[in-house]
N, C-alpha and C positions, 0 to 999 in steps of 0.2 A: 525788368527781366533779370533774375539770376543769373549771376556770370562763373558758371563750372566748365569744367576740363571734361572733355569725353573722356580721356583717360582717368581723372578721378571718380565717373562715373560708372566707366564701366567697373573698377575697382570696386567700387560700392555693391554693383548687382551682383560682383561673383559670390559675394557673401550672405545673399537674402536666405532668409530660413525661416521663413511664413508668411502668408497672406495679408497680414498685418503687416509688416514692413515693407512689402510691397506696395499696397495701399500709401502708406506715407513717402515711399521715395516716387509714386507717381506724382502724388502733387509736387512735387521738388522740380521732376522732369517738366512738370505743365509750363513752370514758371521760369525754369530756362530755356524754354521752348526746344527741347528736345524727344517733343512724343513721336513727331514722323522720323525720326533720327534713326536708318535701318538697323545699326547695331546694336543699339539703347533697347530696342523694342524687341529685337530678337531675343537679347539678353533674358527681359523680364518675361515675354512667351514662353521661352524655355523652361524654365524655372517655373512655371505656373502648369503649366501642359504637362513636364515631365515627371518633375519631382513630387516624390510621398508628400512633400509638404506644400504643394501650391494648391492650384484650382484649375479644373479643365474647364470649366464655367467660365469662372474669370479669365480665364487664358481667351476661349471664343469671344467673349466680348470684345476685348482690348483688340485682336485680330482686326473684330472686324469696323472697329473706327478707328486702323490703318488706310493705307493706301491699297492694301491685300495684295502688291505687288512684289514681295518682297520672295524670291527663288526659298532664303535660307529659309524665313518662316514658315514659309505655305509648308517644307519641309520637314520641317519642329512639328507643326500642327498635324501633318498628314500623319507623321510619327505616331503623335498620341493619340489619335480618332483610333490608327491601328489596334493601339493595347487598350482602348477602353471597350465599352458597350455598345459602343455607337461605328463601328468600322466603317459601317456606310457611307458616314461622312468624309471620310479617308478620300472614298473613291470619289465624292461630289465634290470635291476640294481639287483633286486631280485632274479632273475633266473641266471645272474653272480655271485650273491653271492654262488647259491644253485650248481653250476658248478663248481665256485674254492675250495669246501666245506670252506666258509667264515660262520662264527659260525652267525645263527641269533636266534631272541630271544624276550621276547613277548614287544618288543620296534618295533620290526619289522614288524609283523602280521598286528596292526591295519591299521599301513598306508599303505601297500601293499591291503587290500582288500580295503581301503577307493580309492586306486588307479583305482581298477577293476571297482569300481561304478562311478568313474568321466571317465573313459574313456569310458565307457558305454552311460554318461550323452551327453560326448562329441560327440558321432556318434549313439546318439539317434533311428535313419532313418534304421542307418545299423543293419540287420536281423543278418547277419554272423560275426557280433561284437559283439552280445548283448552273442551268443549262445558260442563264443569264450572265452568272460569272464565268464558267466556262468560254462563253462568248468575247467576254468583258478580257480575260486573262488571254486570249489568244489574242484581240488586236494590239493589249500590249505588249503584246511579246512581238508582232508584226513592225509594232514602233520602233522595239529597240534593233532590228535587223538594220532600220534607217538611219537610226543617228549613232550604227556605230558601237553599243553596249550591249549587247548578246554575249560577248566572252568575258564580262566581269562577271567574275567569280560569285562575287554575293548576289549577283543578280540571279543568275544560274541557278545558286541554290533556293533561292525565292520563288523561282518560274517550277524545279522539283516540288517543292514542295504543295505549292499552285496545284499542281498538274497531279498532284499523288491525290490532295482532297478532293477534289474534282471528280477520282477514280479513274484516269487517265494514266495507269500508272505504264503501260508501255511508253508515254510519252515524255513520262518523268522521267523514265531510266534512259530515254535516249538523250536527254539534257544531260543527264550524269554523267554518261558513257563518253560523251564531246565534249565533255570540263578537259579544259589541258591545267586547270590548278584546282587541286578540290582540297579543302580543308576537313578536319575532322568534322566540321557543323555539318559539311556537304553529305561526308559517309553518314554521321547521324540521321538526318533527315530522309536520306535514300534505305537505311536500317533501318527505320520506324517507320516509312510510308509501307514496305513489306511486314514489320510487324503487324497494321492495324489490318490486313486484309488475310492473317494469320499465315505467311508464306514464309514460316521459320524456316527452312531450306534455305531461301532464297537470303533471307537477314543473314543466315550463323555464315551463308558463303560470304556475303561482303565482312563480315567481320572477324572471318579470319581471313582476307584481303585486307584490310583495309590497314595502314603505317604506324596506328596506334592509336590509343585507347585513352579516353579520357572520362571524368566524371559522368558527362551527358549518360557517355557509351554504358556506364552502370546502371547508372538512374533507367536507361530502355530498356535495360536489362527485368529490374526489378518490377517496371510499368508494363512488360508484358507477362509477368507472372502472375501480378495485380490482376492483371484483368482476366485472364484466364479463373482467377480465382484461389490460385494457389499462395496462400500468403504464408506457408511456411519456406516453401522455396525461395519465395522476397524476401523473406528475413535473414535468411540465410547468407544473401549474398551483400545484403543491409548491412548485418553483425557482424560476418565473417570474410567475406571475402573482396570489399570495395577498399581499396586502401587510402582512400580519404570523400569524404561525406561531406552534401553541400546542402542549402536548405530543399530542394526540388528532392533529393534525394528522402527526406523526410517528410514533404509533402506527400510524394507518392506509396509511403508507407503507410501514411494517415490516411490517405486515400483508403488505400487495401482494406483497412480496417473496418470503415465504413461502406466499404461494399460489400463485404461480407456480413453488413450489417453487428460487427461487434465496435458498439459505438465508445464503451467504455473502457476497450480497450486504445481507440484512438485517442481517445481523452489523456489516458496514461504516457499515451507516444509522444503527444503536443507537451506533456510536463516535462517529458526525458529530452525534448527539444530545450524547452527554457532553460534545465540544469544546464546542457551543454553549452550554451552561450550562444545556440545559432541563431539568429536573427531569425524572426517569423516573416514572413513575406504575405501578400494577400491572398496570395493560393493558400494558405495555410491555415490562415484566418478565417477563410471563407469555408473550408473544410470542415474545422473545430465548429463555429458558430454552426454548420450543420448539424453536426454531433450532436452540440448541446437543443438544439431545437428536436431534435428525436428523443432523446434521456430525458427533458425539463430541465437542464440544467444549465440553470437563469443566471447562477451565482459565478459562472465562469463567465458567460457571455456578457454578463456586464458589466464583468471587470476587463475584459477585452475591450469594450468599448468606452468604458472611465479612461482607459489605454491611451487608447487612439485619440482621442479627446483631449486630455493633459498633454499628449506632443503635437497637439494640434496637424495631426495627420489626416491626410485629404482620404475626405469617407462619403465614394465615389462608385457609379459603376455597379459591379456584381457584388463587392463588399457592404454599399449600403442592401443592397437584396437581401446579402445573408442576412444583415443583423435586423431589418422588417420582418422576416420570415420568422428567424429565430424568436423574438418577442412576441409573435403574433401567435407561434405555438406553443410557447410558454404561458401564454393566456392574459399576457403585459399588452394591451392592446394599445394603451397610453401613452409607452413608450414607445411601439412600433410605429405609431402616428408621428409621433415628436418626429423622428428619423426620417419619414416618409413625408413630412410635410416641408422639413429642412432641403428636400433635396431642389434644386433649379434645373435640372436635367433627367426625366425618369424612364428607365429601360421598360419596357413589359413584363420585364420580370418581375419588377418594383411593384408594379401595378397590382399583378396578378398575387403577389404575396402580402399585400395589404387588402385587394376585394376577398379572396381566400380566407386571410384571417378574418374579417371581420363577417363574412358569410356564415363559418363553422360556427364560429364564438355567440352568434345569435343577433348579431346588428344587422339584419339586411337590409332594411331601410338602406343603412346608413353603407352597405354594398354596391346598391343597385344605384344610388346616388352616387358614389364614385366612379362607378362604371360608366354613364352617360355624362362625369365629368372628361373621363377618359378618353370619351369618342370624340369630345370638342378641345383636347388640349391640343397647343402649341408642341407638346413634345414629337408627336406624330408616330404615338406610338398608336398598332396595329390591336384590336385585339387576338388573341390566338384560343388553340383548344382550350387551354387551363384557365385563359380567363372565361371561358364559356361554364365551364364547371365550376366555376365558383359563382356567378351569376345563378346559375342554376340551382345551388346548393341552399343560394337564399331564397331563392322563389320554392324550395321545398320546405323547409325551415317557417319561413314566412304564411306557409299553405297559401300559397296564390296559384292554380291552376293555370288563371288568363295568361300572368306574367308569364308562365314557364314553357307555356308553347308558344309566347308571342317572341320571345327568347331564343327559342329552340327553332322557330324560321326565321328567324334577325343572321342569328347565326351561319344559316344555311344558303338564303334569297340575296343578304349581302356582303357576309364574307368571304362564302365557297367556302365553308368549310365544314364536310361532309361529317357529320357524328360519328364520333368510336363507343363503345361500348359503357365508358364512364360517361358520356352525354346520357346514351339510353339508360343508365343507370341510374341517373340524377332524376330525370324524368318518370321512371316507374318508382324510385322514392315519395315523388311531389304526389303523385296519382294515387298509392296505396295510403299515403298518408291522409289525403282528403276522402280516401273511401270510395275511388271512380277504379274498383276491384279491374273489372272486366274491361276498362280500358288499357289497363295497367299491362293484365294478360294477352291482350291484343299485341300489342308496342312489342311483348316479348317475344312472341309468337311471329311478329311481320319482320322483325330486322333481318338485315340484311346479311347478317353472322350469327352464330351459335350463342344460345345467353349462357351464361357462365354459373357459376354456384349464386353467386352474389345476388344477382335480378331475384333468381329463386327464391333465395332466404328472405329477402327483400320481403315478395312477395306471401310467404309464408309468413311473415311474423307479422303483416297486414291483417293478412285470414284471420290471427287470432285475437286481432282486434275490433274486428267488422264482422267475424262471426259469419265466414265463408267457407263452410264444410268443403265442396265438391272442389273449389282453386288449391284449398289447404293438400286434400291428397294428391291433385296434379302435379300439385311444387316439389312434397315428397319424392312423388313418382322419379320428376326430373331429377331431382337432387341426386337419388340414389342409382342415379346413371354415371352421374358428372364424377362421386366422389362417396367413400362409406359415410352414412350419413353421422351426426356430433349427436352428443345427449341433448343440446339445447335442439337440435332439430324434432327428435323424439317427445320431449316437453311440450312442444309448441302444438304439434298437431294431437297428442294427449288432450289439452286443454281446450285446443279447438270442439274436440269429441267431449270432454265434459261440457262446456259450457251447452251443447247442443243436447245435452243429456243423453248421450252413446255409450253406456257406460261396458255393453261389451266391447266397444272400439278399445274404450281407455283400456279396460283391462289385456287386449289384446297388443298394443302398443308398448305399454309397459312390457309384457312378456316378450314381445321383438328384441327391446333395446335390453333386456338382462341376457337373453340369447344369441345376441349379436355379440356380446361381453364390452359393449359400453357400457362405461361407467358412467354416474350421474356426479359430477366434479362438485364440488361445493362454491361457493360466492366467494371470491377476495377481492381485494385490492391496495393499492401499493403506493406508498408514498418516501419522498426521496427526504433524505436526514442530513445532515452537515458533518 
C-alpha cells in the first residue's frame, strides 16, 4: 500500500483539470487505500459533478461505490442532478438521504427545491407533475419549520422561487415579505417570478423598492422585453443603458434573436461575444448550436464542437441535445449518431432529436429501432409528444399504415398521452400518402379540435396525386375559410381538374387566382456559400 499524506492529496485534487487525470489519481487513491476517505472522495465528486471539465456520469458512478453516506457529497451530487437534465434525481437522492437518516442541512434545502422547480420547468404540460412537486415543495418547506431553517436566507429564496414556478405566487410573496435579510438574488427572483406572469406593475414596484441594482436586475430587464418580443427595446438597454454586461446578459440577447426568429442575426451576436472576450457558457452554446441547426450552418457548429472537444469539456445534458439536433438538421446524421452514441446518460430530448433526425432524413427502420431501444433502456427516459411525431413521421415516410395506428394507440392506451394536432397531422400524412383518401378525410373531420391549413394542404396535395376530384374541392373549400388561399393551392386543384380532364374547371381556376391578384411565384432555391 502507497504511503501519501491526505494533505498532499488533497493538494493534488485541487488541481485536477480533466477526466483523465482523475482517472489516474484514482488508481493512486485505490493503492493508498484512500477511496472511502470522506474528503479524498468528496474532493474528486466535486470536481466531476461540477466542473465544465469533469463528468456527471463518472461522478454517479464513483458516488455510488462509496459508502453514500457522506452529508457533504450527497450535497455535491444533489447540486449537480439540480443543473443538469436529470433534477429528478436531485430529489431521489434527498429522500435517500431523508430514509438512511443521512444528516442534511441548509447546503441542501436550496438545491433540492431549486430541484422541484426545474423538474417542474422540465414537464411543464404535465398537470400531475406540477401538483406532485407542489406537494413535494410544501413538505419540505414543513421540514425546514422543524429543524430550525425556514429564516435562512438562501432557503427563503429557493422556497420563492419553488412557489412562484408552481404558480403559487401569493405564496411566494409571503415568503418574501417575512425574509428579515433578502439579498438582491431574493428581490430578483421575486422581480422575475411577476415578470413571467406579466404583472409589470407589480415587478417595476419592487424595483423601484428594492436597495439596488445589479447585473441580474438588467439582464430581467432585457429577458422581459425578449419575450415580449420586443428586441429593439432589449438592445437598447444591452448597448446603452447596463453599465456593465455579463455572459447571461448576451445569452439572453441571442435569445431575443432567435425568437424572433432572425437567426443570423444571433449568429452575428455570438461573434460580437467571442470579439469581446466573454466567455460562452452552455446557455449560449446551446442557443448558437440552435441557430446554426435552423440556417445549415454546419461550419460554425462544428467548430463549436472541435471547441469543446480540444478542451476536453464535459459535453453533457441539453448541450449534447443541441449539438444531435444541430447535426441531425444539418443532414450530418453520422456525426449526430457519433455524439449520441457517446453519451452514457440520455435525456428525451436526446432521444427525441436523434429518432427526429433520423425519421425526417429517410432512416426509419432505423427510427422505429431506436425507439423500441428507447422503451427498454436503463436511462428511464419516458417517451413524450415529440417522440411520438417522430415515430410517426417514419411510419409516414416509410408508408406503413399498420405501424402508424399501431403507434398512434401505443401512444394513447400506454402512455396517456392524448394527440395534438401534429399527431393527427402525421397521421393524415401516412394515410394520403398510401392513398386511404377518405380515411384520411374522416380523422380530419372527427378530431377533437379544428384541422388547421396544414391537414388541408396535406390532404389536397393527396387529391392530386390519387386523382380525388370531390376531397380536392372540399380541402379548397376548407382552405379558403382558414386563410386567402397561395398560388400552389390554386396549381394543385388546376391539375387535379386537368388530369380529370375539366378543362372548364381549369380554365375557371386559373381565372380565380389572376382575379384574386395572386401571383404564380416562380421555383427557387437556396444554398449557403462560405
Amino acid at each position: 500500500m502507497l504511503n501519501i499524506r491526505i494533505s498532499d492529496m488533497l493538494s493534488k485534487l485541487q488541481q485536477l483539470s480533466s477526466v483523465k487525470e482523475v482517472e489516474q489519481t484514482q488508481c493512486v487513491i485505490i493503492k493508498a487505500g484512500l477511496f472511502n476517505h470522506p474528503l479524498v472522495m468528496s474532493k474528486i465528486i466535486s470536481f466531476l459533478s461540477l466542473s465544465p471539465l469533469g463528468s456527471l456520469v463518472y461522478a454517479q458512478a464513483i458516488f455510488e461505490e462509496t459508502a453514500m453516506n457522506n452529508p457533504f457529497v450527497c450535497n455535491t451530487m444533489i447540486r449537480a442532478y439540480t443543473k443538469s437534465v436529470f433534477p429528478i434525481k436531485a430529489i431521489y437522492l434527498y429522500n435517500f438521504m431523508h430514509h438512511k437518516d443521512i444528516k442534511s442541512d441548509h447546503f441542501t434545502y436550496p438545491s433540492v427545491l431549486k430541484a422541484c422547480a426545474r423538474v417542474l420547468w422540465c414537464n411543464e404540460e404535465d398537470m400531475k407533475c406540477s401538483r406532485l412537486v407542489a406537494c413535494k415543495g410544501a413538505e419540505i418547506h414543513c421540514r425546514l419549520f422543524r429543524l430550525g431553517l425556514d429564516q435562512d436566507c438562501f432557503i427563503q429564496t429557493s422556497l420563492v422561487y419553488l412557489y412562484s414556478k408552481c404558480g403559487f405566487l401569493g405564496l411566494a410573496r409571503r415568503v418574501f415579505d417575512e425574509m428579515t435579510e433578502k439579498t438582491i438574488y431574493s428581490w430578483n427572483v421575486m422581480i422575475s417570478a411577476y415578470d413571467q406572469i406579466n404583472d409589470f406593475d407589480s415587478a417595476d414596484s419592487l424595483i423601484e423598492s428594492m436597495p439596488g441594482k445589479n447585473v441580474v436586475s438588467w439582464n430581467m430587464l432585457i429577458a422581459r422585453y425578449v419575450r415580449l418580443g420586443k428586441i429593439e427595446d432589449a438592445r437598447a438597454v444591452f448597448f446603452e443603458e447596463m453599465p456593465e454586461r455579463d455572459a447571461v446578459s448576451w445569452n439572453s440577447m441571442i435569445a431575443g434573436y432567435i425568437q424572433i426568429g432572425d437567426y443570423a442575426g444571433a449568429l452575428a451576436l455570438f461573434r460580437e461575444m467571442e470579439l469581446a472576450n466573454v466567455e460562452a457558457t452552455d446557455i449560449t452554446l446551446i442557443s448558437v448550436l440552435g441557430a446554426c441547426a435552423e440556417t445549415g450552418a454546419l461550419e460554425i457548429g462544428r467548430n463549436i464542437h472541435l471547441s469543446l472537444k480540444q478542451r476536453e469539456y464535459k459535453i453533457e445534458g441539453y448541450l449534447s441535445n443541441a449539438l444531435v439536433d444541430m447535426y441531425a438538421k444539418c443532414g450530418h446524421l453520422n456525426l449526430a449518431w457519433e455524439v449520441f452514441t457517446g453519451l452514457k446518460m440520455k435525456h428525451i430530448s436526446c432521444w427525441n432529436a436523434m429518432i427526429v433526425g433520423l425519421a425526417v432524413h429517410g432512416y426509419c427502420e432505423e427510427a422505429l429501432r431506436l425507439f423500441s431501444t428507447m422503451e427498454t433502456s436503463v436511462d428511464g427516459a419516458q417517451p413524450n409528444r415529440v417522440t411520438f411525431i417522430g415515430v410517426l413521421i417514419a411510419c409516414s415516410h416509410k408508408g406503413s399504415v399498420d405501424e402508424g395506428r399501431k403507434f398512434f394507440n401505443h401512444m394513447v392506451n400506454e402512455y396517456k398521452i392524448m394527440p395534438d394536432i401534429k399527431h393527427y397531422g402525421c397521421m393524415v400524412d401516412l394515410l394520403s400518402r398510401c392513398g386511404l383518401l377518405e380515411e384520411a378525410h374522416h380523422m380530419i373531420k372527427t378530431m377533437p379540435f379544428e384541422a388547421n391549413s396544414v391537414l388541408w394542404r396535406t390532404l389536397l396535395g393527396a387529391c392530386r396525386v390519387h386523382h380525388h376530384v370531390d376531397l380536392a374541392e372540399e380541402s379548397i373549400q376548407q382552405l379558403s375559410k382558414l386563410e386567402p388561399l397561395r398560388d400552389g393551392d390554386y396549381v394543385l386543384l388546376s391539375n387535379v381538374y386537368a388530369e380529370a380532364q375539366r378543362w372548364n374547371d381549369v380554365e375557371r381556376v386559373r381565372s380565380e387566382m389572376i382575379d384574386s391578384g395572386v401571383p404564380k411565384k416562380p421555383g427557387s432555391s437556396h444554398i449557403g456559400t462560405k
